[in-house]
MDAnalysis code that builds the backbone (N, CA, C; Angstrom):
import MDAnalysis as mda
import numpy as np

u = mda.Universe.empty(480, n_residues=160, atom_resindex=np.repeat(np.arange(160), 3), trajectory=True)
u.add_TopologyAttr("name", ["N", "CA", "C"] * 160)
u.add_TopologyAttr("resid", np.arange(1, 161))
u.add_TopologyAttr("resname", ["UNK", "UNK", "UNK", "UNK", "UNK", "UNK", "UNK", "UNK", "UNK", "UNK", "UNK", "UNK", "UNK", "UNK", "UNK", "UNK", "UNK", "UNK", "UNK", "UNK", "UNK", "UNK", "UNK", "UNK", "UNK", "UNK", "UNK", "UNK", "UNK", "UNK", "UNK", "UNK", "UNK", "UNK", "UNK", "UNK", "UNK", "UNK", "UNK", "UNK", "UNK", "UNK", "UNK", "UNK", "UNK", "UNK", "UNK", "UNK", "UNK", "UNK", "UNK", "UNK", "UNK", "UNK", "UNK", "UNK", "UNK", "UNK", "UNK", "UNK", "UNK", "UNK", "UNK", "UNK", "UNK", "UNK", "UNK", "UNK", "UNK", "UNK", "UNK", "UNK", "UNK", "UNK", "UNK", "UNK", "UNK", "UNK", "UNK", "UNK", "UNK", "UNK", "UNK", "UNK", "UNK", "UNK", "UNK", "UNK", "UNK", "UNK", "UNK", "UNK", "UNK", "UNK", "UNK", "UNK", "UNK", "UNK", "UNK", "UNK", "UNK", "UNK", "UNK", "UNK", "UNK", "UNK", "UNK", "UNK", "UNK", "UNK", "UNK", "UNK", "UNK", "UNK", "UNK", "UNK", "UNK", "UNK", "UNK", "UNK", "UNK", "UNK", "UNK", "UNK", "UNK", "UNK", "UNK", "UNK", "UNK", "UNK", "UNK", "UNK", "UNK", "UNK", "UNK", "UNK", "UNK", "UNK", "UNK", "UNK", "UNK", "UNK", "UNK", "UNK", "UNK", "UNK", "UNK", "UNK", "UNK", "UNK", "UNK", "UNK", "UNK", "UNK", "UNK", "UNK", "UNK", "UNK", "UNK", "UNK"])
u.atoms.positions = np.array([
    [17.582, -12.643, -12.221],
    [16.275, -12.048, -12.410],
    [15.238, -12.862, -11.651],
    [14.517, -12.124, -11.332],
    [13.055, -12.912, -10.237],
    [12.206, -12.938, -11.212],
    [11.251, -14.157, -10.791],
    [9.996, -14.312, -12.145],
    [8.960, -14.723, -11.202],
    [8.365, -13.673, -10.639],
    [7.148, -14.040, -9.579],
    [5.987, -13.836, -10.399],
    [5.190, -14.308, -11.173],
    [4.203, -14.545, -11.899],
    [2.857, -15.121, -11.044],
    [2.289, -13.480, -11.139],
    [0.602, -13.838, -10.801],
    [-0.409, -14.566, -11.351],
    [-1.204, -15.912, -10.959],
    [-2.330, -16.106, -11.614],
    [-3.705, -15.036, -11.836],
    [-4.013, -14.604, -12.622],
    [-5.335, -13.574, -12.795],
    [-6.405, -14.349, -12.296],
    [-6.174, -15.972, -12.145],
    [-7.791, -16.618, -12.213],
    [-7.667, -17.448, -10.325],
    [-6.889, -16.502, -9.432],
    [-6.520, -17.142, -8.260],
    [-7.429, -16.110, -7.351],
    [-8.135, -16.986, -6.538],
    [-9.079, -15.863, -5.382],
    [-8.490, -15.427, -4.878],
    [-9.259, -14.046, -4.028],
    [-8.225, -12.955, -3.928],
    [-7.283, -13.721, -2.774],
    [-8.010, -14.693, -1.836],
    [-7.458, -14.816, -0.596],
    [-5.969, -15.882, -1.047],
    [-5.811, -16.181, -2.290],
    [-4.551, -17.281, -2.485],
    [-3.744, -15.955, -3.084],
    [-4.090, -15.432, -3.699],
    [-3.637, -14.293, -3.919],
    [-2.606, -13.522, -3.170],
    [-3.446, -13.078, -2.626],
    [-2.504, -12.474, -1.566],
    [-1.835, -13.115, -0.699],
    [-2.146, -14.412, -0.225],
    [-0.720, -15.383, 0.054],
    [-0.273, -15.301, -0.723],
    [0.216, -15.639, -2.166],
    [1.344, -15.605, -2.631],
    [1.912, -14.509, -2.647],
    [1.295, -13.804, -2.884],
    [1.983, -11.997, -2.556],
    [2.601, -11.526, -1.360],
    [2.165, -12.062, -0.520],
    [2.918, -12.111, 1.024],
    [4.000, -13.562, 0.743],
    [3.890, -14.114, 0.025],
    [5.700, -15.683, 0.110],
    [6.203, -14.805, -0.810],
    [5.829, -13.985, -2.119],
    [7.161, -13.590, -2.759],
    [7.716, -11.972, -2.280],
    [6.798, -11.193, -2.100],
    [7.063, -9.991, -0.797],
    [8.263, -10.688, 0.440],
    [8.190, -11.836, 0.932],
    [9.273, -12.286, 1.581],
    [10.234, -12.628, 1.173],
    [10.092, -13.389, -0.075],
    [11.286, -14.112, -0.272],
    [12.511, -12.724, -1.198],
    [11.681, -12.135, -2.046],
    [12.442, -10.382, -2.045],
    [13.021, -9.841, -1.198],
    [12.169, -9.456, 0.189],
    [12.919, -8.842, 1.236],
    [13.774, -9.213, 2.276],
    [13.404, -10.998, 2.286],
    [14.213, -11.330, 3.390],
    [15.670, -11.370, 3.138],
    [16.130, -10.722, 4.376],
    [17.867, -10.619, 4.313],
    [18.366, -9.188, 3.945],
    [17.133, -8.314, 3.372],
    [17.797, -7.313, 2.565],
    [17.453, -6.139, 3.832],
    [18.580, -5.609, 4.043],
    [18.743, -4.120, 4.733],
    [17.959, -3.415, 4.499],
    [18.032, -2.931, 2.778],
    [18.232, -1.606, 2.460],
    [16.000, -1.566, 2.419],
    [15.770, -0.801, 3.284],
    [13.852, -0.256, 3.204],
    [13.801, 0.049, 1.881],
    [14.113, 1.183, 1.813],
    [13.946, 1.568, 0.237],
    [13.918, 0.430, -0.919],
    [15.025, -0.175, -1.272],
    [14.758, -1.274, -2.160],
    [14.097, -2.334, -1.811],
    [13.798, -2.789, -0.888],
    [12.593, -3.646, -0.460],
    [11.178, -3.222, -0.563],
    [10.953, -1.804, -0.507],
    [9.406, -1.188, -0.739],
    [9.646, -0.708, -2.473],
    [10.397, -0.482, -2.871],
    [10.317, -0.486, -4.342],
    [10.520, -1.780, -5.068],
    [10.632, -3.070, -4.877],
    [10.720, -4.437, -4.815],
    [9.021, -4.842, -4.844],
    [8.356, -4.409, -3.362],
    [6.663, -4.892, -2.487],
    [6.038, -4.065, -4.003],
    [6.855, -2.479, -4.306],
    [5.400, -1.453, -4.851],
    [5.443, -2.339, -6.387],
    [6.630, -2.895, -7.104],
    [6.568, -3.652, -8.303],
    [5.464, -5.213, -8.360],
    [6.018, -5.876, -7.197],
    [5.007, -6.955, -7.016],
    [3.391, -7.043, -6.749],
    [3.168, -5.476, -5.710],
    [1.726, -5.030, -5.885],
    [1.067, -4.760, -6.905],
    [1.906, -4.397, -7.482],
    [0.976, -3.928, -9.226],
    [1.199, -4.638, -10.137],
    [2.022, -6.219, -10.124],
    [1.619, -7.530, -10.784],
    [0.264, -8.027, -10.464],
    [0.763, -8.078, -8.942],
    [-0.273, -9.294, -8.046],
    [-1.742, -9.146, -7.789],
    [-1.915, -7.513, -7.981],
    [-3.206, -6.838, -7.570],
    [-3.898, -6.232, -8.720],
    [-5.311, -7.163, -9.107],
    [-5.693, -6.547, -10.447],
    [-6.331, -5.093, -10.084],
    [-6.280, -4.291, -11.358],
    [-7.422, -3.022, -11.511],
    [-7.034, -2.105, -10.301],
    [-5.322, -1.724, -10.312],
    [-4.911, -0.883, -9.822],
    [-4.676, 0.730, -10.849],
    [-4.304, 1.328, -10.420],
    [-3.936, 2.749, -11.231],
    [-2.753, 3.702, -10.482],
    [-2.448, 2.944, -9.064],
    [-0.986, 3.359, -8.212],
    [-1.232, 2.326, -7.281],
    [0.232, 2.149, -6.786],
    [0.537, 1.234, -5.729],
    [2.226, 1.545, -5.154],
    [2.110, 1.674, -3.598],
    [3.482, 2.073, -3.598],
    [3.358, 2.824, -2.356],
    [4.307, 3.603, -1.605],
    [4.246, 3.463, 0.080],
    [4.646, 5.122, -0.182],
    [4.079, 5.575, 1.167],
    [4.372, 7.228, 1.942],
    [4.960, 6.468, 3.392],
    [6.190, 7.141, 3.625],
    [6.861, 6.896, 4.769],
    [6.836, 8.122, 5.641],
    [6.708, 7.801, 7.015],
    [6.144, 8.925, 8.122],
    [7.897, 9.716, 8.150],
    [8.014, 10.653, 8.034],
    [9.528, 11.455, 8.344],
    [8.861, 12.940, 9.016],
    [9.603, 12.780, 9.844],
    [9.364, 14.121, 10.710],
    [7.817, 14.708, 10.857],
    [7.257, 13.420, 11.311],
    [5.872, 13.924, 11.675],
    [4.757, 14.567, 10.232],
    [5.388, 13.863, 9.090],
    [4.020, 13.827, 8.178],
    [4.490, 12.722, 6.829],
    [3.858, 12.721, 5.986],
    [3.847, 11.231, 5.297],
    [4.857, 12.055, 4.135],
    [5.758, 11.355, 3.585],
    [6.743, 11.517, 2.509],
    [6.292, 10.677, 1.484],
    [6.649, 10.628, 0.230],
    [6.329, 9.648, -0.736],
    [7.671, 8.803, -0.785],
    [7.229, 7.762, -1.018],
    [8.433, 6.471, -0.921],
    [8.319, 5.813, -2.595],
    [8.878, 4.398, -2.437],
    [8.625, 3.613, -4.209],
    [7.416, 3.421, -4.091],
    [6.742, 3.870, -5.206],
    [5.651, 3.284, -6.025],
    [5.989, 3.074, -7.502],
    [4.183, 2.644, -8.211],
    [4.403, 2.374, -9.409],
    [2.884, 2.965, -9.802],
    [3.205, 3.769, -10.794],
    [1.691, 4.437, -11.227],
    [2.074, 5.582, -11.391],
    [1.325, 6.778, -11.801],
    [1.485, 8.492, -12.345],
    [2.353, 8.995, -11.105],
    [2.593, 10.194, -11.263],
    [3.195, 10.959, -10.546],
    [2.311, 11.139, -9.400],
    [2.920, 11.359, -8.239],
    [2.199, 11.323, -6.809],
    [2.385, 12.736, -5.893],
    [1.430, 12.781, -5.422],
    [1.996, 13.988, -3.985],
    [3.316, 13.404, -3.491],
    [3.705, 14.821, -2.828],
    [5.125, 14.174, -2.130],
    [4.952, 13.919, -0.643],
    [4.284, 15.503, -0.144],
    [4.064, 15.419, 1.171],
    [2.879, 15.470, 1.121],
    [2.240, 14.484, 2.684],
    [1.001, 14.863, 2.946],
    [1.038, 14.863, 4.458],
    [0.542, 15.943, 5.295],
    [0.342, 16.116, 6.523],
    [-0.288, 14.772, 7.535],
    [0.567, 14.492, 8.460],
    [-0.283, 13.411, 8.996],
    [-1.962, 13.753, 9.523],
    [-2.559, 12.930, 9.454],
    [-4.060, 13.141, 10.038],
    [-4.734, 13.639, 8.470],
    [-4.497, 13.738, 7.505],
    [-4.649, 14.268, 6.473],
    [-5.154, 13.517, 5.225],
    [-5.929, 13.601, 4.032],
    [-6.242, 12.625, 3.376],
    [-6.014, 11.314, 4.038],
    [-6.336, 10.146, 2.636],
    [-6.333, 8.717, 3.608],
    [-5.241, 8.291, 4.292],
    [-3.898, 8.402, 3.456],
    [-2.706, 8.043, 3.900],
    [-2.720, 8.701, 5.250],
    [-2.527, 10.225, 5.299],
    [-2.389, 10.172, 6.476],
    [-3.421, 10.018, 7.718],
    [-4.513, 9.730, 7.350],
    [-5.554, 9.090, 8.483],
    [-4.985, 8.280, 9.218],
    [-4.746, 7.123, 8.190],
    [-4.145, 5.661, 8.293],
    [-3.019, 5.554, 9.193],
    [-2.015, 6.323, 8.888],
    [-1.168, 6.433, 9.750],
    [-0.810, 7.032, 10.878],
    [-1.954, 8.607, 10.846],
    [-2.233, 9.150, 12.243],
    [-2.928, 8.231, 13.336],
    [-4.002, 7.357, 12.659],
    [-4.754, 6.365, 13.910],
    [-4.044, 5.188, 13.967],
    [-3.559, 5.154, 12.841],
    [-2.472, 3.263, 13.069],
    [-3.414, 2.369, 12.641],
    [-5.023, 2.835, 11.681],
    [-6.169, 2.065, 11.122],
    [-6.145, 1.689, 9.952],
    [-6.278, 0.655, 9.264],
    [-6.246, 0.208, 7.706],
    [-7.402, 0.960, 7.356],
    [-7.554, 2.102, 5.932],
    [-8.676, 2.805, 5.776],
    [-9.063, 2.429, 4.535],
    [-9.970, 1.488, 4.279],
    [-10.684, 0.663, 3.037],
    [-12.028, 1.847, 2.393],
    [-11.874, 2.152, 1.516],
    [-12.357, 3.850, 1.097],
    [-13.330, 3.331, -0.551],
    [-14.233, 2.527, -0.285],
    [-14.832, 2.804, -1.679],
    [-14.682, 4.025, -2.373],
    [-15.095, 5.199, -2.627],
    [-15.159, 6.136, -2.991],
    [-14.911, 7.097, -2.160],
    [-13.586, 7.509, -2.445],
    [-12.712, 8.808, -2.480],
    [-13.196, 9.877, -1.912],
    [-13.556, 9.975, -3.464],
    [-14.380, 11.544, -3.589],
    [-15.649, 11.727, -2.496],
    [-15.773, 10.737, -1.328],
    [-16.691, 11.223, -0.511],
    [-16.026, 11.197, 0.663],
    [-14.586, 10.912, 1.119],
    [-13.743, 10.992, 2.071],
    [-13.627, 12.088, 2.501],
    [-13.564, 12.535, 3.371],
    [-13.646, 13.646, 3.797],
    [-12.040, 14.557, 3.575],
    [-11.985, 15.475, 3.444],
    [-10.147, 15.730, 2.897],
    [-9.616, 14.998, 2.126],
    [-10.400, 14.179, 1.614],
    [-9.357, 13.205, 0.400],
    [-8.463, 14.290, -0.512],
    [-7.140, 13.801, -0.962],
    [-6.066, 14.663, -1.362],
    [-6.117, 13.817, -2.524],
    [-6.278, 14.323, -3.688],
    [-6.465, 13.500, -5.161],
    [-4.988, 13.952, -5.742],
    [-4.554, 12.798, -5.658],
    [-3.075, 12.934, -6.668],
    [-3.176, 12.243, -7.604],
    [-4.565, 11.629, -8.238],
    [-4.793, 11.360, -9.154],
    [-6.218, 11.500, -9.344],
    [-6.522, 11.808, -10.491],
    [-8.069, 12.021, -10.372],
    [-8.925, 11.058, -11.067],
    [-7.977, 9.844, -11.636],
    [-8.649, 8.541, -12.216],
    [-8.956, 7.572, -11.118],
    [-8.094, 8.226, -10.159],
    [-8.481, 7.017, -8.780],
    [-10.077, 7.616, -8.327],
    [-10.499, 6.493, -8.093],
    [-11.934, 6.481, -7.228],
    [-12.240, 5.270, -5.793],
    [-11.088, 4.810, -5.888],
    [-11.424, 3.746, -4.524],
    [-10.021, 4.168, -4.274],
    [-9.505, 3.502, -2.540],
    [-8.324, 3.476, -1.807],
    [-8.508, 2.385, -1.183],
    [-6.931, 1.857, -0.710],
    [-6.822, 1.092, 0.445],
    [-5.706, 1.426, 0.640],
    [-5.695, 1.408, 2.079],
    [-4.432, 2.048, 3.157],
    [-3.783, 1.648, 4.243],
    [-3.013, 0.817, 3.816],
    [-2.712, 0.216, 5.748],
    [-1.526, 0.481, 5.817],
    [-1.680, 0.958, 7.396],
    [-0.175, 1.585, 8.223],
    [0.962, 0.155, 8.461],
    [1.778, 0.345, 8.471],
    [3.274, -0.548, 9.044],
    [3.618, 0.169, 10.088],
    [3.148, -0.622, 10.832],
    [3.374, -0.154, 12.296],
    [4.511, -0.813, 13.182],
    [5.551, 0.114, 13.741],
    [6.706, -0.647, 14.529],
    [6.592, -0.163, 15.913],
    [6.814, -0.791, 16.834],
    [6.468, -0.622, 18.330],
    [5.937, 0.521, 18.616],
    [4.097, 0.075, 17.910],
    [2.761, 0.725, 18.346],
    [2.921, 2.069, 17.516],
    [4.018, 2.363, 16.888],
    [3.673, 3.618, 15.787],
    [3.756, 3.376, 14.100],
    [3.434, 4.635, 13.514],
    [3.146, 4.048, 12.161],
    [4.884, 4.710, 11.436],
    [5.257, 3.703, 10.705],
    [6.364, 4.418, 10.355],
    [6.093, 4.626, 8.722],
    [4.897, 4.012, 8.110],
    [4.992, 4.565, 6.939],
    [3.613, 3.242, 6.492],
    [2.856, 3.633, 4.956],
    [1.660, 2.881, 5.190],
    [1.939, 2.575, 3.589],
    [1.209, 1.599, 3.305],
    [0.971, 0.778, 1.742],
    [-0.176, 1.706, 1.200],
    [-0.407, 2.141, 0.593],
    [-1.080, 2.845, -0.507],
    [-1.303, 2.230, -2.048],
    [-3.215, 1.688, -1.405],
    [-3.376, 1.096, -3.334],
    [-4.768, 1.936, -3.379],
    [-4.263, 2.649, -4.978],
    [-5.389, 3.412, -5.606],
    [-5.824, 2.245, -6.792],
    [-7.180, 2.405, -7.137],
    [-7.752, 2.239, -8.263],
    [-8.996, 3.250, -8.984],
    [-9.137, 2.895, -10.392],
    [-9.965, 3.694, -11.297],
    [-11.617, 3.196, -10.573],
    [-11.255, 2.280, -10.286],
    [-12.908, 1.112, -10.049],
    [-13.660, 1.894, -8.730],
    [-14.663, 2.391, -8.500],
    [-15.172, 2.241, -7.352],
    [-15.796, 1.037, -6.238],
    [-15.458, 1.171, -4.894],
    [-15.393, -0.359, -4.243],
    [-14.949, -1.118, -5.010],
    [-13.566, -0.678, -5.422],
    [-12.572, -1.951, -5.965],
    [-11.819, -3.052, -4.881],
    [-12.217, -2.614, -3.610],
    [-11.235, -3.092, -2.738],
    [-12.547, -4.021, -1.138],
    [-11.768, -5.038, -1.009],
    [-12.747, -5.584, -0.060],
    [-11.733, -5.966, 1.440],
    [-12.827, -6.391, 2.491],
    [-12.233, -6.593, 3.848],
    [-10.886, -7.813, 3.575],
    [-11.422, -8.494, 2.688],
    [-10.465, -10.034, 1.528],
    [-9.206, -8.589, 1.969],
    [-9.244, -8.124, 0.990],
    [-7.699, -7.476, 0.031],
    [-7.206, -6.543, 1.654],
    [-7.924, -6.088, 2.095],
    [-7.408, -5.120, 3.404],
    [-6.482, -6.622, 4.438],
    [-7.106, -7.807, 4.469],
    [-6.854, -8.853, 5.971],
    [-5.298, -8.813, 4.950],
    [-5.224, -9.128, 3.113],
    [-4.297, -9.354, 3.059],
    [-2.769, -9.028, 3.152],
    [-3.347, -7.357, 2.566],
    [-2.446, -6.288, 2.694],
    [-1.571, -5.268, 4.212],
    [-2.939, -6.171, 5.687],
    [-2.453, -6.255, 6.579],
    [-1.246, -7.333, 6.998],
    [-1.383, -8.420, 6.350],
    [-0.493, -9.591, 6.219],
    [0.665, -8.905, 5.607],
    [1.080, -8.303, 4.727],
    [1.976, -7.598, 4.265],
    [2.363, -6.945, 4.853],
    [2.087, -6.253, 5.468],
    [2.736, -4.573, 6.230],
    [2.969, -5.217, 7.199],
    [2.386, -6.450, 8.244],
    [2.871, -6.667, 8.945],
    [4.507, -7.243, 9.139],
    [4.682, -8.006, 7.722],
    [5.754, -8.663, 7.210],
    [6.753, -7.372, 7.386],
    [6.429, -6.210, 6.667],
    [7.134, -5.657, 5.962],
    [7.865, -4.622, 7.265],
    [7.063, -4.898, 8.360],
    [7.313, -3.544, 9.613],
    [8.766, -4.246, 10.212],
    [9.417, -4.911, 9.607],
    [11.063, -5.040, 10.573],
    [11.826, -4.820, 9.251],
    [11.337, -4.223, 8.091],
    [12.125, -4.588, 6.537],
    [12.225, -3.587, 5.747],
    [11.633, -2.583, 6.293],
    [12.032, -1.154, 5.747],
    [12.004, -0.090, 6.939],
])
């Protein structure tokens, strides 16, 4: 059993280093994508306070699929270029979204969420699938939590 235990009282920026050493030390060695992003979507929603979903859409045949998360039931498909996820992964841009509900096409698969953050995993210059964190909070999410969660996906783009 793994016992990766978050401090609540750690700034965000140590934070998410440790979330990027135990995100590695989980995935390194392991083949299988799937259990490595259902591994990242369990540790995101330790590591990351005042979430309400966390957990990945993978690009398949030209639009976003739902992958592991952790939180309510989710869309399955979403068209690339489409709500945030697929923004994110149509431009290959991390999309840091205080409030939702003023996004333009935002696709609510939950309607307690009011903030997003979205960053693509990008493998030679395309997006093959993006990290997805909702919360209840509006501007729950800062440029801090986006540099970190880019640190992640970057990790994560040879590992699923």
């Amino acid at each position: 059993m793994y016992d990766f235990t978050a401090d609540a009282d750690l700034a965000p920026a140590e934070m998410h280093r440790q979330l990027v050493q135990a995100c590695d030390a989980l995935t390194n060695g392991e083949s299988d994508g799937v259990a490595n992003m259902a591994n990242v979507a369990a540790l995101m929603w330790e590591f990351i306070p005042r979430l309400n979903w966390a957990g990945f859409y993978r690009v398949i045949d030209g639009e976003m699929v739902l992958g592991p998360f952790v939180g309510r039931p989710a869309c399955i498909r979403i068209p690339m270029g489409q709500g945030v996820c697929g923004t994110a992964a149509s431009e290959g841009k991390t999309q840091l979204v205080e409030d939702v509900h003023a996004f333009p096409g935002h696709i609510a698969c939950d309607s307690a969420s009011n903030s997003e953050l979205v960053v693509p995993i990008m493998r030679n210059g395309q997006a093959i699938a993006v990290i997805d964190l909702d919360s209840p909070d509006h501007a729950r999410f800062t440029a801090e939590d986006a540099s970190g969660v880019e640190a992640l996906a970057l990790m994560l783009s040879s590992r699923i």
